[in-house]
C-alpha positions in Angstrom: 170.3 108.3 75.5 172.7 107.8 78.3 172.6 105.1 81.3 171.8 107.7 83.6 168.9 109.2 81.3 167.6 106.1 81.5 167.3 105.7 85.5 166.6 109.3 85.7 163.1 108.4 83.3 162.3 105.8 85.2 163.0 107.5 88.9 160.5 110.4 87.3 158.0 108.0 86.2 158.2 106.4 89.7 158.0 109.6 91.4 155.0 110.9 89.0 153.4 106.8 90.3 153.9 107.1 93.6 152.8 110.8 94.1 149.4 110.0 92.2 149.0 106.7 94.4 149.9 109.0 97.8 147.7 112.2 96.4 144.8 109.6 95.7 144.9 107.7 99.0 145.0 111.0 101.1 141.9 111.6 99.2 140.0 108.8 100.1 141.2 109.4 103.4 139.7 112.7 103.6 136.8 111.4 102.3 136.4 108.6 104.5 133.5 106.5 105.4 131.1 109.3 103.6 132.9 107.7 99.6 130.9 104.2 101.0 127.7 106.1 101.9 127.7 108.5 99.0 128.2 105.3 96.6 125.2 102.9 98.2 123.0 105.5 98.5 123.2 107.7 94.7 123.1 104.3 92.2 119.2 103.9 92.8 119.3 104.2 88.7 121.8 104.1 85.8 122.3 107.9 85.0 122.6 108.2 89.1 125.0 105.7 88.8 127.2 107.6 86.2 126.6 110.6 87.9 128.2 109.3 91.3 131.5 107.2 89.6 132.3 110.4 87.7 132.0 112.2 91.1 134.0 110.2 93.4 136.2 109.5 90.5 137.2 113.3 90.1 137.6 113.9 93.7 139.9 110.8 94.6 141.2 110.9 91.3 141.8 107.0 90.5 138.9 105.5 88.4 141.0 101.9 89.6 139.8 102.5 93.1 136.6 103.2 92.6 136.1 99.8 90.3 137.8 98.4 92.9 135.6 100.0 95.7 132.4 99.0 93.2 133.7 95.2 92.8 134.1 94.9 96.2 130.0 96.0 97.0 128.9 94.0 94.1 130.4 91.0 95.8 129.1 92.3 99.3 125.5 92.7 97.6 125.1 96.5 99.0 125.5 97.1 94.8 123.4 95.2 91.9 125.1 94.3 88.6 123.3 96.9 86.8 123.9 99.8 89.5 127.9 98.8 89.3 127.7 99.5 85.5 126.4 102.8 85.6 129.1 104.0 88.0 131.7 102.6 86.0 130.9 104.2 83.4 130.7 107.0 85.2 134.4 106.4 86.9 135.5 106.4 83.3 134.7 109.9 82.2 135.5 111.3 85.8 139.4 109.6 85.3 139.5 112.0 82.4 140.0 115.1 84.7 144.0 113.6 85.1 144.6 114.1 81.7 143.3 118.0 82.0 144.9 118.3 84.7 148.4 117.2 83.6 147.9 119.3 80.3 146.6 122.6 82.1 149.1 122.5 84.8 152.1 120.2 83.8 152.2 121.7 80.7 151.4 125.1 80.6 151.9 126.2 84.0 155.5 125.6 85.7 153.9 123.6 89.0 157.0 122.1 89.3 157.8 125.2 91.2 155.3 125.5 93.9 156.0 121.9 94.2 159.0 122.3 97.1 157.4 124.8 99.1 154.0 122.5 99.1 155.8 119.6 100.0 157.0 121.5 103.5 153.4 122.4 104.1 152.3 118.9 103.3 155.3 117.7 105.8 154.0 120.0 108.2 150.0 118.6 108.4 151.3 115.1 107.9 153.0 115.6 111.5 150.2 116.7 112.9 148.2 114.6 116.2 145.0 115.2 114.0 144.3 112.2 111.2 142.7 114.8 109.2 145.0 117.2 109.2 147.5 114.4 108.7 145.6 113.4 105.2 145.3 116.4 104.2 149.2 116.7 104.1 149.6 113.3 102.6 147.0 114.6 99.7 149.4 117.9 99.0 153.2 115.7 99.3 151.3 113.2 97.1 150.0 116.5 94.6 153.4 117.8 94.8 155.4 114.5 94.1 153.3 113.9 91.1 154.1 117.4 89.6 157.8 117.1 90.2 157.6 113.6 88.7 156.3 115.0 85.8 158.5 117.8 85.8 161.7 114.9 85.5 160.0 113.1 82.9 159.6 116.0 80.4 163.4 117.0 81.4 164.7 113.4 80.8 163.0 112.6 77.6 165.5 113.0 74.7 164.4 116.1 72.1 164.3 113.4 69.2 164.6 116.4 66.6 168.0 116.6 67.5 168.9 112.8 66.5 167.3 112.4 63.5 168.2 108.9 62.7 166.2 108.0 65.6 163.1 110.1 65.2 162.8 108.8 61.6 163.0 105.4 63.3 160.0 106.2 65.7 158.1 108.0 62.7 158.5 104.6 60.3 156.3 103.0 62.9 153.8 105.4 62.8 153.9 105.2 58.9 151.6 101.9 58.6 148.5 103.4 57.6 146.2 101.5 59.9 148.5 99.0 60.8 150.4 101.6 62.9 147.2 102.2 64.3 146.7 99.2 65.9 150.2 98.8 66.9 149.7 101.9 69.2 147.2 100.8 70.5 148.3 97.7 71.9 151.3 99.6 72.6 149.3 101.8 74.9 147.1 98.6 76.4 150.0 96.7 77.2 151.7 100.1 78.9 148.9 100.1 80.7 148.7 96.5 82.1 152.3 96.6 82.7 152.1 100.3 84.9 148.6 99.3 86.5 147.6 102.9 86.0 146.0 104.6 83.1 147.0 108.3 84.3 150.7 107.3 84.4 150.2 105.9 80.5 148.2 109.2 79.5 151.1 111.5 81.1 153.7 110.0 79.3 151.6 109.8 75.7 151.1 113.6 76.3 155.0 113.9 77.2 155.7 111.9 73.7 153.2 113.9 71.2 154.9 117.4 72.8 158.3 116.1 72.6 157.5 115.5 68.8 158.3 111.9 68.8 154.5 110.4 67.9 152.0 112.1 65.8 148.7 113.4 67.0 146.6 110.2 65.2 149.3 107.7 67.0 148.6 109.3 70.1 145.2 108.9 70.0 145.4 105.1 69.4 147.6 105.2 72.3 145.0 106.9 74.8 142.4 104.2 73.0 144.8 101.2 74.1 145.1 102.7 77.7 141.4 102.5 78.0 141.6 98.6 77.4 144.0 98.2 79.5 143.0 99.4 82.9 140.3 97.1 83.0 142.8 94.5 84.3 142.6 96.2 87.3 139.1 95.6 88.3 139.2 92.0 86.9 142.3 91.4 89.2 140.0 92.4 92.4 137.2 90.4 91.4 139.2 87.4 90.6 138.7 86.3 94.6 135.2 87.6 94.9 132.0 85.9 93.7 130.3 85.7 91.1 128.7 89.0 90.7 131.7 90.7 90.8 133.6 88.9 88.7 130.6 90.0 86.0 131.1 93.6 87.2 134.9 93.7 86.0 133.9 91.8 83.2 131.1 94.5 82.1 134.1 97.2 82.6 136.3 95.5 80.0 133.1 95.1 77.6 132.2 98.4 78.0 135.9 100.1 77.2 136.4 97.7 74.0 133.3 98.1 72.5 134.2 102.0 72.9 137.8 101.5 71.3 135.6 98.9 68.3 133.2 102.2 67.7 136.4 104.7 67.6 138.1 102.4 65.7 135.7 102.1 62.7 135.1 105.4 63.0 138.7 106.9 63.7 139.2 110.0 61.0 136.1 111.2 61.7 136.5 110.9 65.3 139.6 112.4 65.1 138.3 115.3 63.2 135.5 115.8 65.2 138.3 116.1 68.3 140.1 118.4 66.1 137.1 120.8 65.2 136.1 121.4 68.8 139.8 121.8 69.8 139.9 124.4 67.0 137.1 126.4 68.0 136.5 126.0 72.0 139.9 127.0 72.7 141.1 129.2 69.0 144.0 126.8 69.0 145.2 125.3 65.5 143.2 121.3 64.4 145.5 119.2 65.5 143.5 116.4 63.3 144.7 118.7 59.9 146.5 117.2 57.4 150.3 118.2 58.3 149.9 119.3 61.6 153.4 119.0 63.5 154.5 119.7 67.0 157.6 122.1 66.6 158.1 123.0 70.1 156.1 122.0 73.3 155.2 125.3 74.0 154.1 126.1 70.8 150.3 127.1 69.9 150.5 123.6 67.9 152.0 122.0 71.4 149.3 123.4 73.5 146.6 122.0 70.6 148.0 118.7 70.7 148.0 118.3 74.6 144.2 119.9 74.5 143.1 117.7 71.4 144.7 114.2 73.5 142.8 115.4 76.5 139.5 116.2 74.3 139.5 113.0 72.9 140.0 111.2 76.3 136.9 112.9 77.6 134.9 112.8 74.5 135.5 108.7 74.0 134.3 107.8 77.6 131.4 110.6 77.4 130.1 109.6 73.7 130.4 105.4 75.3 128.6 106.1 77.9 125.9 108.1 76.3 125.5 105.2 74.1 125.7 102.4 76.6 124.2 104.2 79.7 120.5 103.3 78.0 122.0 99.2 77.7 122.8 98.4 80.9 120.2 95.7 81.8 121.7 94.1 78.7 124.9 94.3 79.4 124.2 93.0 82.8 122.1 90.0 81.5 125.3 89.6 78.6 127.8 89.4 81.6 125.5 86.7 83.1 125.5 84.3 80.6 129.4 84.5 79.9 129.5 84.2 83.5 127.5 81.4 85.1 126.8 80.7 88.4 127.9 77.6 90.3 125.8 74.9 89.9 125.8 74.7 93.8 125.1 77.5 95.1 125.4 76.2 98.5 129.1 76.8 98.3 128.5 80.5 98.0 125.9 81.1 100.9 128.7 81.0 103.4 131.7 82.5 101.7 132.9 85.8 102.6 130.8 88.7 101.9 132.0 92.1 102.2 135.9 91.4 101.5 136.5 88.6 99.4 137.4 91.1 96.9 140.4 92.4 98.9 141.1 95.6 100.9 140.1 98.8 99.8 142.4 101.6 98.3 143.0 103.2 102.1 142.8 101.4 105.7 139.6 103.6 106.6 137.7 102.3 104.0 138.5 98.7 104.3 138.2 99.0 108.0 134.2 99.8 107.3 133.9 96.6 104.7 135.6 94.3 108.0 133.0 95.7 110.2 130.2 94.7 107.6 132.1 91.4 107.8 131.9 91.0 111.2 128.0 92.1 111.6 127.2 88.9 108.7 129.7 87.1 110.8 127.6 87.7 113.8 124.4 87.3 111.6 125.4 83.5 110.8 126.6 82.8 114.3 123.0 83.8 115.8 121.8 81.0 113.0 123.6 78.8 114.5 122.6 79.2 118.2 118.5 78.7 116.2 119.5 75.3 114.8 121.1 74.8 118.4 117.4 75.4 120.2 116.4 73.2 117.5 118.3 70.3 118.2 117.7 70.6 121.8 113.3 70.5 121.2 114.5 67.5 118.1 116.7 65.5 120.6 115.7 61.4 120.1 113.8 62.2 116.5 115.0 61.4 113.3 115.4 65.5 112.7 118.6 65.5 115.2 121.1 64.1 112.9 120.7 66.6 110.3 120.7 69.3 112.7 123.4 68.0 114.5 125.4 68.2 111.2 124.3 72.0 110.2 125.9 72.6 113.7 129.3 71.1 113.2 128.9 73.0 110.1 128.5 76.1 111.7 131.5 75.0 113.9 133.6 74.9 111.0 132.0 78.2 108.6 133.0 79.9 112.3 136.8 79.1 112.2 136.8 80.0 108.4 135.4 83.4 108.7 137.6 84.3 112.0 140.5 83.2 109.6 139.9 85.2 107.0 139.0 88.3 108.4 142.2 88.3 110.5 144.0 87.8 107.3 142.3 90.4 105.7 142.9 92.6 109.1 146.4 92.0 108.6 146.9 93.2 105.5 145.2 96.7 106.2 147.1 96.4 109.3 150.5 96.4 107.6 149.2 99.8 105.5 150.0 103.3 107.4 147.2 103.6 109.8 146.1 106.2 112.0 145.4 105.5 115.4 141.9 105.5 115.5 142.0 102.6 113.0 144.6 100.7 114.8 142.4 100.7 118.0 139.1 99.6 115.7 141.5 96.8 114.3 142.6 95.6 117.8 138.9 95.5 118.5 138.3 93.7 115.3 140.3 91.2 116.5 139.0 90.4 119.2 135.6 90.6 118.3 136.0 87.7 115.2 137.7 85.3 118.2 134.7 85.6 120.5 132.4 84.7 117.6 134.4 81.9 116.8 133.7 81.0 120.2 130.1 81.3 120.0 129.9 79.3 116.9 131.5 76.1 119.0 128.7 76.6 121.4 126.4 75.4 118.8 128.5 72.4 118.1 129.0 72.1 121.8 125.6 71.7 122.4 125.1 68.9 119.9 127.6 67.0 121.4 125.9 66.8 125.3 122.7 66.4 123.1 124.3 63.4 120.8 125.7 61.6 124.9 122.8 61.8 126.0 120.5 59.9 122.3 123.4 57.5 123.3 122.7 57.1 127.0 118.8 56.9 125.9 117.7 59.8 128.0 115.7 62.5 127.0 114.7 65.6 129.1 111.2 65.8 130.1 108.9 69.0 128.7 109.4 71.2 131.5 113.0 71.3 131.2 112.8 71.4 127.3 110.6 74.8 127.9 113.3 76.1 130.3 115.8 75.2 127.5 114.0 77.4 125.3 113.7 80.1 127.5 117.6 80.2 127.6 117.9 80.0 124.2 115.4 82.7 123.5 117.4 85.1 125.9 120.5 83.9 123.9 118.3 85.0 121.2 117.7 88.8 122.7 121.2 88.6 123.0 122.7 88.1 119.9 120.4 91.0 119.0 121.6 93.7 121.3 125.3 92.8 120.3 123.8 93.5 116.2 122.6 96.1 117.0 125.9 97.6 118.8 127.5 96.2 116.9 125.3 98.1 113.8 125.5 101.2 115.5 129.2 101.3 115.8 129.5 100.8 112.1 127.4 103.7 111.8 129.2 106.1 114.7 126.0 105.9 116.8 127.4 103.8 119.5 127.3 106.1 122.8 127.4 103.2 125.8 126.5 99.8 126.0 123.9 99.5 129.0 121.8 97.4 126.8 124.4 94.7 126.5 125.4 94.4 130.4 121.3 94.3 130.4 121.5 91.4 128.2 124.0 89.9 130.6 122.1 90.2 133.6 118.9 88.5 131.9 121.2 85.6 130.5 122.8 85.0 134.2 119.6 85.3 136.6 117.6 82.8 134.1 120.6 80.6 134.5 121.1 80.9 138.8 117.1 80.5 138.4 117.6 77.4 136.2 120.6 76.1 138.8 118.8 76.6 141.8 115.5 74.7 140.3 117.5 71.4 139.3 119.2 71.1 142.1 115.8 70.9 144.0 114.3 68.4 141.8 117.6 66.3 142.3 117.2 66.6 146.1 113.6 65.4 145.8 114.2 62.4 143.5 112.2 64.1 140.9 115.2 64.2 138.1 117.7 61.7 137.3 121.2 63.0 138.5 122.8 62.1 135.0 119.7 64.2 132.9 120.5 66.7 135.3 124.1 66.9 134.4 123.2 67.2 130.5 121.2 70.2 131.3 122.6 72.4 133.0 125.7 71.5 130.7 123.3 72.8 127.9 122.6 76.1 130.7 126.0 76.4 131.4 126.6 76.8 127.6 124.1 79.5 126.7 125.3 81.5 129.7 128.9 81.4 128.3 127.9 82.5 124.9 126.0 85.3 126.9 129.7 86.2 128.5 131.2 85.9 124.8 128.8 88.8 123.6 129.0 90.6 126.5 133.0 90.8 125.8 132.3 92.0 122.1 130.6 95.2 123.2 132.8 95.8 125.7 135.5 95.4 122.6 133.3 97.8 121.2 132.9 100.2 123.6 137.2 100.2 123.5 137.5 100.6 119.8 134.7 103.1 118.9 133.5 104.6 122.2 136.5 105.3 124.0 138.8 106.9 121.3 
């Protein structure tokens, strides 16, 4: 095997990587927002669960981005531990469809040659002003690269038969008995963890079993190691999230080795089994009888051997999750005790919630998890303007201290979160985007600053309040009542921008009247508020420096009430006005 046989394998392999990663994020992006919906809503039991992971998992064709897309609403919440199980499981049996796929077409059927002429219609769609149309074409280039990949793998992998010192070479290593067993198995995991993708691994065990260079019973370990391996995937995604999703990846790995532990004790009959329904679903000769060889690829025996690797494939993750689908409160509650959580769980309250677990497979669909983001965001800033009123009725007592610290607090959780979203932002940023998303992005951005705003209003607050416990003055209990009244219109407030901010998420945002409402209420109360102390400082009725402290508190609220104001309008640029 020359130099150039070499780089020519490889190239193919990238090609056959790189079209299934571009055919699988054109899918998602033709799916869109409706993958999200269609997941949260279909898991409301186990068998559900299954049910909807072998569905999205055949349409977008990557079971690693739908455990990713499950770790990351685990670690969100939108997902329980048990409801992520089931649609693993289900993800499992639905990545199965590659390996038909590759048999039926990259086999048997010379796809190879439509692959050109796709690839100009692809080119074609993906220049087109329309996103949709533009996905669509990345799906087809992405189809078409994959098949042409796979076309240059099968032409660059030496025919074995005709170097015999070598193939008697490969065959000692498959003449261990159960030794060799193992060894392609963790042959095929560590393939596996070393390609990140299970599909790629399957292609090229079917491309070695019809080339003649492994047996069928080899092969079959092989496709058994894969299945261990593309667990790392999911673990690698939940290794930044919390707690719950790091059991979810963890449940993914249990479930695929105690499969492989089953098929393993039970391997010739298994493989028999395989054989038998090979034999007679598609009249094709057992490729689990006792010398069965692979002449030629196209062969009756070829076309067995490529069916019986694809049966098996299906029938481990079907048989697994048949067995397991009935366990998975146990599994759940097994995952929970090998993973504990923190002893202080006030560490977690104020973490990250919807991305921790890292962007999403394509732009669109971590685009919706920043939006979540930024409505919890929100969610924790409005908490922060209650412990503000708070501190203004506590002001002098021995509560204020404590609320005085929740509100630096809240100062600081606000600068965190801006952070990492706009990290996170960046990195979908730096992805191919359409321009829809790059307008919701700029949005985004602007959005997380004015809430980092708002949240050193709180802390604002409880500084005038803290100059003026030093300064031993105290505001009498009418102008603590108008204090409340401001803080209660905050209040209103922070709900209309939730709820825009809700309905944007959910493409229901047609105008924003409510919020310039929300405005108006905010600056009347404080002209009303303004025009009142001024009169009571004219008549001698309020100290001059008491004065100053509140309407520094006014003054305050009505610039949180311009901060909100600015996120609808944000809003109304990034989702309204597309």
């Amino acid at each position: 095997m020359g130099i150039l046989q070499i780089f020519t394998l490889l190239g193919a392999l990238g090609m056959f990587l790189y079209g299934m990663n571009l055919m699988s994020s054109g899918l998602q992006k033709v799916a869109g927002e409706r993958l999200r919906s269609f997941l949260s809503a279909m898991t409301s039991n186990p068998l559900k669960g299954v049910l909807t992971g072998l569905g999205i998992t055949t349409v977008i064709q990557s079971s690693s981005a739908t455990t990713v897309m499950v770790v990351s609403f685990v670690n969100a919440g939108l997902l329980t531990l048990a409801q992520a199980i089931g649609v693993i499981m289900g993800a499992n049996i639905g990545t199965t469809v590659t390996a038909w796929l590759v048999s039926w077409l990259g086999f048997k059927a010379d796809i190879s040659v439509l692959a050109v002429p796709l690839m100009l219609l692809g080119f074609l769609f993906s220049n087109s002003k329309k996103d949709q149309r533009k996905n669509l074409g990345e799906l087809i280039v992405g189809f078409s690269l994959l098949f042409l990949g796979l076309s240059f793998m099968k032409e660059s992998v030496p025919d074995l038969r005709q170097t015999p010192e070598v193939l008697e070479f490969v065959r000692t290593w498959a003449s261990y008995g159960f030794g060799s067993v193992l060894l392609f198995l963790a042959f095929g995991t560590v393939l596996t963890l070393v390609l990140q993708s299970s599909s790629a691994t399957m292609a090229i065990t079917l491309i070695m079993l019809s080339m003649g260079w492994i047996p069928f019973n080899m092969a079959c370990a092989m496709v058994l190691g894969e299945n261990i391996g593309t667990t790392i995937t999911a673990n690698i995604a939940a290794s930044v999230g919390n707690t719950q999703a790091k059991r979810a990846a963890l449940s993914h790995t249990i479930f695929n080795v105690f499969g492989v532990i089953w098929a393993l004790v039970l391997y010739k009959p298994f493989l028999q089994l395989v054989g038998l329904i090979t034999e007679n679903l598609f009249g094709l000769p057992n490729p689990a009888a006792e010398g069965f060889v692979v002449s030629e690829s196209n062969s009756p025996e070829g076309t067995a051997a490529l069916y019986g690797l694809s049966m098996l494939h299906t029938l481990f993750n079907l048989t697994n999750t048949l067995i397991l689908v009935w366990f998975t409160k146990q599994i759940a509650q097994a995952v929970s005790w090998i993973i504990r959580a923190p002893k202080n769980q006030e560490k977690e309250v104020f973490r990250l919630k919807y991305i921790s677990a890292g962007p999403l497979a394509t732009p669109e669909l971590s685009v919706g998890l920043a939006l979540d983001e930024i409505i919890h965001f929100a969610k924790i800033s409005k908490n922060g303007a209650i412990y503000a009123k708070r501190a203004i009725n506590d002001a002098g007592t021995d509560k204020f201290e404590a609320l005085r610290e929740k509100l630096v607090k809240y100062e600081e959780i606000s600068d965190r979160i801006e952070y990492e979203i706009a990290a996170f932002l960046n990195g979908v940023s730096a992805e191919e985007i359409s321009e829809n998303t790059s307008m919701q992005i700029k949005s985004m951005y602007k959005i997380i600053g004015e809430l980092e705003s708002l949240g050193d209003s709180g802390e604002t607050i409880s500084r005038i309040l803290s100059r003026m416990n030093v300064h031993k003055q105290c505001f009498d209990a009418e102008a603590i009542n108008d204090l409340n009244a401001m803080a209660d219109a905050v209040g209103d407030a922070y709900d209309v921008m939730i709820a825009n901010l809700e309905a944007a998420h959910r493409g229901e945002l047609t105008n924003i009247s409510n919020a310039y409402g929300a405005e108006d209420r905010l600056n009347n109360l404080r002209n009303n508020l303004r025009d009142a102390v001024i009169e009571k400082i004219e008549s001698d009725n309020n100290s001059y420096q008491t004065s100053v402290y509140y309407m520094d508190i006014v003054n305050t609220f009505e610039r949180m009430g311009d901060f909100m104001i600015n996120i609808s309008q944000d809003l109304e640029r990034g989702y309204i006005n597309k």
